[in-house]
C-alpha positions in Angstrom: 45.6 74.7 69.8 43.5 71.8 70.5 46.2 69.8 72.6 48.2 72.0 75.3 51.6 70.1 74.8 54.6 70.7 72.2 56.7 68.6 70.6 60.2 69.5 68.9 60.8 67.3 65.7 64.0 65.9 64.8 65.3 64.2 61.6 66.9 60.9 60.8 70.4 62.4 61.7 69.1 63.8 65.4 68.9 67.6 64.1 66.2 69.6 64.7 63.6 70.3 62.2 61.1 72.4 64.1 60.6 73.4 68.2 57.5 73.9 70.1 55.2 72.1 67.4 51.3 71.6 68.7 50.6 68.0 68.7 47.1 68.3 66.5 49.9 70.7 63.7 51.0 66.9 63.1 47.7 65.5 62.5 46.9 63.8 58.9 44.0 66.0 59.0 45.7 69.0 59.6 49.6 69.0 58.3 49.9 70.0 54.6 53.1 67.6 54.6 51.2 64.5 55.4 47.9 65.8 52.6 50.8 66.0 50.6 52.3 62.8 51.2 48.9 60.8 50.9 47.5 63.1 47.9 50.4 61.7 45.7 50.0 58.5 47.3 46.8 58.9 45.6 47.1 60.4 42.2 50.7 58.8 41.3 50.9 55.6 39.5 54.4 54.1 37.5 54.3 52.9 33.8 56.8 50.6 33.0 57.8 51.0 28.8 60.0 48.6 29.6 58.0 46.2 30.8 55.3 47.2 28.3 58.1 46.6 25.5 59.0 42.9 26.6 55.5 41.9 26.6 54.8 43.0 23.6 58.2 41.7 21.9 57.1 38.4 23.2 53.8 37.3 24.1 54.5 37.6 27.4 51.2 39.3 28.9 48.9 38.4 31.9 52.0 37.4 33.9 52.1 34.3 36.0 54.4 32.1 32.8 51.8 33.3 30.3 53.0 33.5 26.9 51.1 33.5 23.7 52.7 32.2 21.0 52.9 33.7 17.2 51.2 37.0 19.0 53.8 39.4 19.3 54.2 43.4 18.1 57.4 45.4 17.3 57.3 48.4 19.2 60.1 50.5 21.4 57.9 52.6 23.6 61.3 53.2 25.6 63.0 54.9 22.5 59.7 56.6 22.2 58.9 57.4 25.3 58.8 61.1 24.7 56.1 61.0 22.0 53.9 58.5 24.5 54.6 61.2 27.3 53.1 64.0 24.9 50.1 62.0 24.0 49.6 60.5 27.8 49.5 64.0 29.3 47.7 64.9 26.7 44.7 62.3 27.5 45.3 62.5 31.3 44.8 66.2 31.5 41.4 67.6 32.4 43.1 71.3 31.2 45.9 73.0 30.4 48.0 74.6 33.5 46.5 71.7 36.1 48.6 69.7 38.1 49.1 66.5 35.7 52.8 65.8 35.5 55.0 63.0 33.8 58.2 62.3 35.2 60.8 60.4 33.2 62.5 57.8 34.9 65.7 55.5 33.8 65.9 57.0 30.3 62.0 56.2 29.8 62.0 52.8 31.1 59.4 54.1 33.7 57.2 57.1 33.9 56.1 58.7 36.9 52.8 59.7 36.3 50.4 62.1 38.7 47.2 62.3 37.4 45.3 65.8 37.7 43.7 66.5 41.1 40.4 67.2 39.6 39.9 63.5 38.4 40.2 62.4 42.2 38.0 65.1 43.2 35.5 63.6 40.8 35.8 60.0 41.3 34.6 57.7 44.7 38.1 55.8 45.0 41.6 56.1 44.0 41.1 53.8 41.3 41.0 56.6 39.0 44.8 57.3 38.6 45.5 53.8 37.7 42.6 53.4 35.3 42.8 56.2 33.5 46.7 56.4 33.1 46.1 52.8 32.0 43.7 53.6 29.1 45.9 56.7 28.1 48.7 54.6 27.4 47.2 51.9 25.9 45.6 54.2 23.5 49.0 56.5 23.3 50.4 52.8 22.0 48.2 52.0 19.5 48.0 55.5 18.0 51.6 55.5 17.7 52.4 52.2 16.7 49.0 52.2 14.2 48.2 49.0 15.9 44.6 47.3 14.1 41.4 46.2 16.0 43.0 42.6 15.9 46.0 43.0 17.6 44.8 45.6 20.1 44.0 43.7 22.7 46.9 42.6 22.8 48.7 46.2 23.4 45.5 46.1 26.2 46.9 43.3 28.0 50.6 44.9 28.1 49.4 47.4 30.2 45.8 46.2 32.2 47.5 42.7 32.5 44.9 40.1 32.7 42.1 42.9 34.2 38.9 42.2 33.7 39.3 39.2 34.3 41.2 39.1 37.3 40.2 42.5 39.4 44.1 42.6 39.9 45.4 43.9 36.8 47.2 40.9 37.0 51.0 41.2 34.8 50.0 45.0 34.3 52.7 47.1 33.6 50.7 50.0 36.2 52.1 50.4 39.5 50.3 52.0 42.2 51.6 52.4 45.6 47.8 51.4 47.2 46.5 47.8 46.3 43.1 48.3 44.9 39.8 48.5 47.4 38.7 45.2 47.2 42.0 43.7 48.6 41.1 45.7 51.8 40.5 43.5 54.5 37.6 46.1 56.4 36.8 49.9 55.9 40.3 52.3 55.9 42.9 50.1 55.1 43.4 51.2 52.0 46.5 53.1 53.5 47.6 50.6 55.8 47.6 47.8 52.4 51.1 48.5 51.2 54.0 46.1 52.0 56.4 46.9 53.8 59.1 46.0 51.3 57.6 48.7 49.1 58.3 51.5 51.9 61.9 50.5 53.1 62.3 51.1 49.0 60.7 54.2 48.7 63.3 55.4 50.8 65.8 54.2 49.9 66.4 51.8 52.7 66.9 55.0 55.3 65.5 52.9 58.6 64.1 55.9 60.3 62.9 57.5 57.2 61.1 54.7 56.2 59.9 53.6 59.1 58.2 57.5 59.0 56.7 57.3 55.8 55.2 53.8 57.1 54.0 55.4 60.3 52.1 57.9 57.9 50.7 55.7 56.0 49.7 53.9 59.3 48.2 56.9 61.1 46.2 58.0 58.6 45.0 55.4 58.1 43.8 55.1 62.4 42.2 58.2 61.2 40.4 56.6 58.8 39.3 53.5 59.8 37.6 56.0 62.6 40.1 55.0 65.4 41.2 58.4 66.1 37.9 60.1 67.3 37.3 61.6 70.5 39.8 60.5 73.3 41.7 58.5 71.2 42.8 61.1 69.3 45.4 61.7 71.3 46.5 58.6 72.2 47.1 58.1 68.1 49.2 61.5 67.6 51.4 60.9 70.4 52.2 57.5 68.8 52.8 59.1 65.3 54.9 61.7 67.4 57.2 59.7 69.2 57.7 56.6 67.3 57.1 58.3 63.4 58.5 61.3 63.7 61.1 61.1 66.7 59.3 63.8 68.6 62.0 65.0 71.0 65.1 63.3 69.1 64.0 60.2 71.9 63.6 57.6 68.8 67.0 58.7 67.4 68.8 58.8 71.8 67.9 55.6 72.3 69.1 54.3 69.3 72.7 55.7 69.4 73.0 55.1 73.1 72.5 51.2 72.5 73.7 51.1 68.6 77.1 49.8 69.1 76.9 47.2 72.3 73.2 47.4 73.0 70.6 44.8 72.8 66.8 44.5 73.4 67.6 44.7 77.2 69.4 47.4 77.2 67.1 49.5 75.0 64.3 48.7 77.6 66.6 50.3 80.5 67.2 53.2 78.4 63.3 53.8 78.1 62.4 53.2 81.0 65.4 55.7 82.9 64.1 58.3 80.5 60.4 58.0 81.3 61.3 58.6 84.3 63.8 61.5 83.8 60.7 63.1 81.5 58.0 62.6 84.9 56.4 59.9 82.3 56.1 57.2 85.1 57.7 57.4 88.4 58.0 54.4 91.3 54.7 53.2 93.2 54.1 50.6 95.2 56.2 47.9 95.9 55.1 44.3 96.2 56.1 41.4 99.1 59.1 40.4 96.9 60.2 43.8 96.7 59.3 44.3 93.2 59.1 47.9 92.6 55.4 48.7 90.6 55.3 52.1 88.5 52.6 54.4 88.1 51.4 57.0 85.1 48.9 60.0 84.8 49.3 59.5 81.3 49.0 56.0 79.9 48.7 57.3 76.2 52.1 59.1 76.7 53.6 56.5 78.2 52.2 54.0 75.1 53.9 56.6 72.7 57.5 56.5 74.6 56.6 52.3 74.9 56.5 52.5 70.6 59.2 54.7 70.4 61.3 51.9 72.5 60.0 49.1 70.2 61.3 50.9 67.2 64.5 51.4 68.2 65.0 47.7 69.9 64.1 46.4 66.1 66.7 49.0 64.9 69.4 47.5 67.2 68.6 44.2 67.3 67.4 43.9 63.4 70.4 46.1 62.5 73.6 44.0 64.2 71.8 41.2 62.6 71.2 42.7 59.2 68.2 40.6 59.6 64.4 41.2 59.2 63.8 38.2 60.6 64.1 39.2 64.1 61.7 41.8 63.8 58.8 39.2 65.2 60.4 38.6 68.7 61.6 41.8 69.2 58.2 43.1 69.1 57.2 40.1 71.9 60.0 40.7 73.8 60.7 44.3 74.6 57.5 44.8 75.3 57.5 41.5 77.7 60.4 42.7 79.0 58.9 46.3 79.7 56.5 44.9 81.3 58.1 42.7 83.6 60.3 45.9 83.9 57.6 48.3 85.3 54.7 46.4 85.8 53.1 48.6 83.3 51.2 47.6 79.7 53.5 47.7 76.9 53.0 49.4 73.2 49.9 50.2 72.2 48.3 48.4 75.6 49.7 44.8 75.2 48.2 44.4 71.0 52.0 44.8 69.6 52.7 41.4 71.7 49.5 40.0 70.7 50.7 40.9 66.9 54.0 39.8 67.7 53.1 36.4 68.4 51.1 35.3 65.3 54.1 37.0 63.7 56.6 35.4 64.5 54.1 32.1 63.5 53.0 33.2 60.0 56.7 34.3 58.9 58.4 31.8 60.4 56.5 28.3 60.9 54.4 27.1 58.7 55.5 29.7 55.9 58.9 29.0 56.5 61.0 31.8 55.7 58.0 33.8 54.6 59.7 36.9 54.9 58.3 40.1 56.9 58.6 42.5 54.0 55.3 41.0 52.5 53.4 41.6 55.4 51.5 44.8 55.8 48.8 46.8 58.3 46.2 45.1 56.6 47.5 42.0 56.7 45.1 39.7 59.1 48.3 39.0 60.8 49.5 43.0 61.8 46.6 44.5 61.4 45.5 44.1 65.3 48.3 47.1 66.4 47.1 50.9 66.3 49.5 51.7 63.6 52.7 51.1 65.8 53.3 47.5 64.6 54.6 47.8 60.8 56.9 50.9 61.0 59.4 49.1 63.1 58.6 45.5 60.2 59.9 48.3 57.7 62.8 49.5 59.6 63.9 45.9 59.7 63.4 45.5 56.2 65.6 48.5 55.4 68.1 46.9 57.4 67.3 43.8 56.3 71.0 42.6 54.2 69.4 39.2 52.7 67.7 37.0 54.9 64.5 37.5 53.1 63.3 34.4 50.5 62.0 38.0 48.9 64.2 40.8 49.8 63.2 44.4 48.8 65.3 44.7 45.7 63.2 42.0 44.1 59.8 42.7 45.3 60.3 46.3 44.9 62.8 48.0 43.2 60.3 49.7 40.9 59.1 52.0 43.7 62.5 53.2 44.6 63.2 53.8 41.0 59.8 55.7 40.4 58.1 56.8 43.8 61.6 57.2 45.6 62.1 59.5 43.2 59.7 62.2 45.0 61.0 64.3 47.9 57.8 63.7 50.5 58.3 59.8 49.6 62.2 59.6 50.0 62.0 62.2 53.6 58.9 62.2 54.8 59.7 64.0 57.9 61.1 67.1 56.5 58.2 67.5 54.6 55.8 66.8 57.7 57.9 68.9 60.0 57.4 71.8 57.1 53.9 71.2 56.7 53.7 71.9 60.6 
């Protein structure tokens, strides 16, 4: 054991998963749940026939209102979707018996595609599964359609969209869970680049499941990025811990205890009463007003029950709203509040208010309602917080009931249709609390 302390992990629901868990067993680096988790994050990508088919039918390709007329081709790559899976799987494959697999999705409107490990293993960046599921299909449609050399670039831009000449794969018919590298705004983001829309879907709109699998991606991607090394190592699994995985059902108590009347404030007393029930902080000095300071031994564990509270005051506040919007000041002011509480820092030392304040500018000023489900831990915006900052924007978004200009149903129904489909995607921490 590299960390002395235990944890007990709890689901969504407030049941026990698993008791007397070493804090490193939970560690990206370590827990086969979370490899497992960011390996398919890795080698899965989505095909949309569907969309493939419209294109196609239509002109339609590149996206954006493009449309080019007189160039169309009758295909039905939904009604034969099980001849393209053959000859997909059959291109994607390094060798019989490895772990490619095609998963139909919606009667063949969508395929779920996970390319074969070996490809990753072979290749720099993650680019691989979208590239070469793209060329697979785009040859799987011309072979089956016997489409000639003038009209293939056509069946090309069905699927690549307007790639190479946007980087984007612009009104592609691919969809990957990660962005590609060069929309990374510094080294290790890669996992922190997905919207936060996408994750609430993924889920299935399950608040503390989601806001799990976005903790996840978050964390590991601190680990990444070279922010967990050392010292700080700690300070990063006690976050994941107790505000991604509800280490000792604390995420989940505070939320029922101030569900039904609660607000911001009342989560804040509720933390801070069982902070100091737990020996986390406990009364120091008191000041000429006869303000009453508290003190820690351990400001990282403290940080970690400071991020668990944040998360649940979203959940409350977000959720008898059924609003995302109030995501941005809840941030700011629980932790303002649990400041002025204890005289202590709040989450993640003060950067979740820092966070919280460009926010609440960039999503609600000169954006207007520019909706926090597009926003993301690489976003110039969120990015400042160790991780801690998007898993409660996703929680909001999976409670979010239409306040959005762009709600999660329209920017991202596809991944709850295809990714959402996967176990480790749709409960994250039943497969993390197994892989400890």
């Amino acid at each position: 054991m590299k960390y002395k302390e235990t944890i007990d992990l709890y689901d969504d629901e407030g049941k026990l998963l698993k008791s007397n868990v070493a804090l490193d067993k939970i560690s990206p680096c370590v827990n086969t749940g979370v490899k497992r988790i960011i390996d398919l994050t890795k080698r899965t990508v989505a095909v949309n026939l569907g969309g493939i088919d419209d294109a196609l039918k239509t002109g339609k390709v590149g996206g954006k209102g493009n449309q080019i007329l007189g160039r169309s081709l009758k295909v039905d790559c939904v009604k034969d979707c099980d001849t393209l899976i053959k000859a997909i799987k059959g291109m994607v494959s390094v060798n019989d018996g490895d772990d490619t697999k095609i998963t139909k999705v919606g009667g063949g409107k969508m395929l779920l595609v996970e390319i074969p490990s070996a490809r990753l293993a072979a290749a720099a960046t993650y680019d691989v599964s979208s590239t070469v599921v793209a060329a697979a299909t785009t040859q799987a449609i011309i072979d089956e359609y016997k489409i000639g050399m003038f009209d293939a670039p056509m069946a090309k831009a069905a699927v690549w969209g307007t790639y190479p000449q946007t980087i984007g794969m612009d009104g592609g018919n691919i969809i990957s869970v990660l962005a590609i590298p060069q929309n990374s705004e510094g080294l290790g983001y890669a996992l922190r680049n997905i919207a936060a829309n996408h994750v609430a879907m993924m889920t299935h709109r399950n608040a503390i499941q989601a806001s799990a699998l976005s903790s996840t991606f978050e964390q590991a991607g601190e680990f990444e990025m070279g922010m967990a090394v050392g010292p700080f190592e700690r300070a990063q699994l006690l976050l994941y811990a107790y505000q991604g995985l509800n280490a000792n059902n604390l995420l989940y108590n505070l939320v029922k205890e101030n569900g039904k009347t609660g607000t911001i404030g009342t989560v804040v007393q509720s933390l801070v009463e069982k902070a100091i029930e737990d020996k986390v902080i406990k009364p120091g000095k008191k000041g000429k007003s006869g303000f009453i300071f508290y003190d820690t031994k351990d400001p990282m564990l403290w940080s970690a029950y400071a991020a668990a509270g944040t998360l649940a005051a979203t959940m409350v506040n977000c959720g008898a709203m059924r609003g995302a919007q109030a995501v941005s000041s809840t941030l700011l002011y629980f932790n303002d509040l649990l400041e002025h509480e204890t005289g202590l820092p709040g989450c993640d030392f003060g950067r979740v208010m820092g966070v919280a304040v460009g926010f609440s500018f960039f999503s609600h000023s000169i954006y207007g309602g520019g909706g926090p489900g597009g926003f993301s831990g690489n976003h110039i915006v969120t990015r400042h917080a160790a991780g801690v900052g998007i898993p409660c924007v996703v929680a909001a978004c999976a409670l979010d009931a239409g306040t959005q200009m762009f709600g999660p149903e329209q920017t991202s129904k596809a991944y709850q249709d295809t990714f959402g489909q996967l176990d480790e995607f749709r409960k994250p921490m039943q497969a993390i609390a197994k892989g400890a």
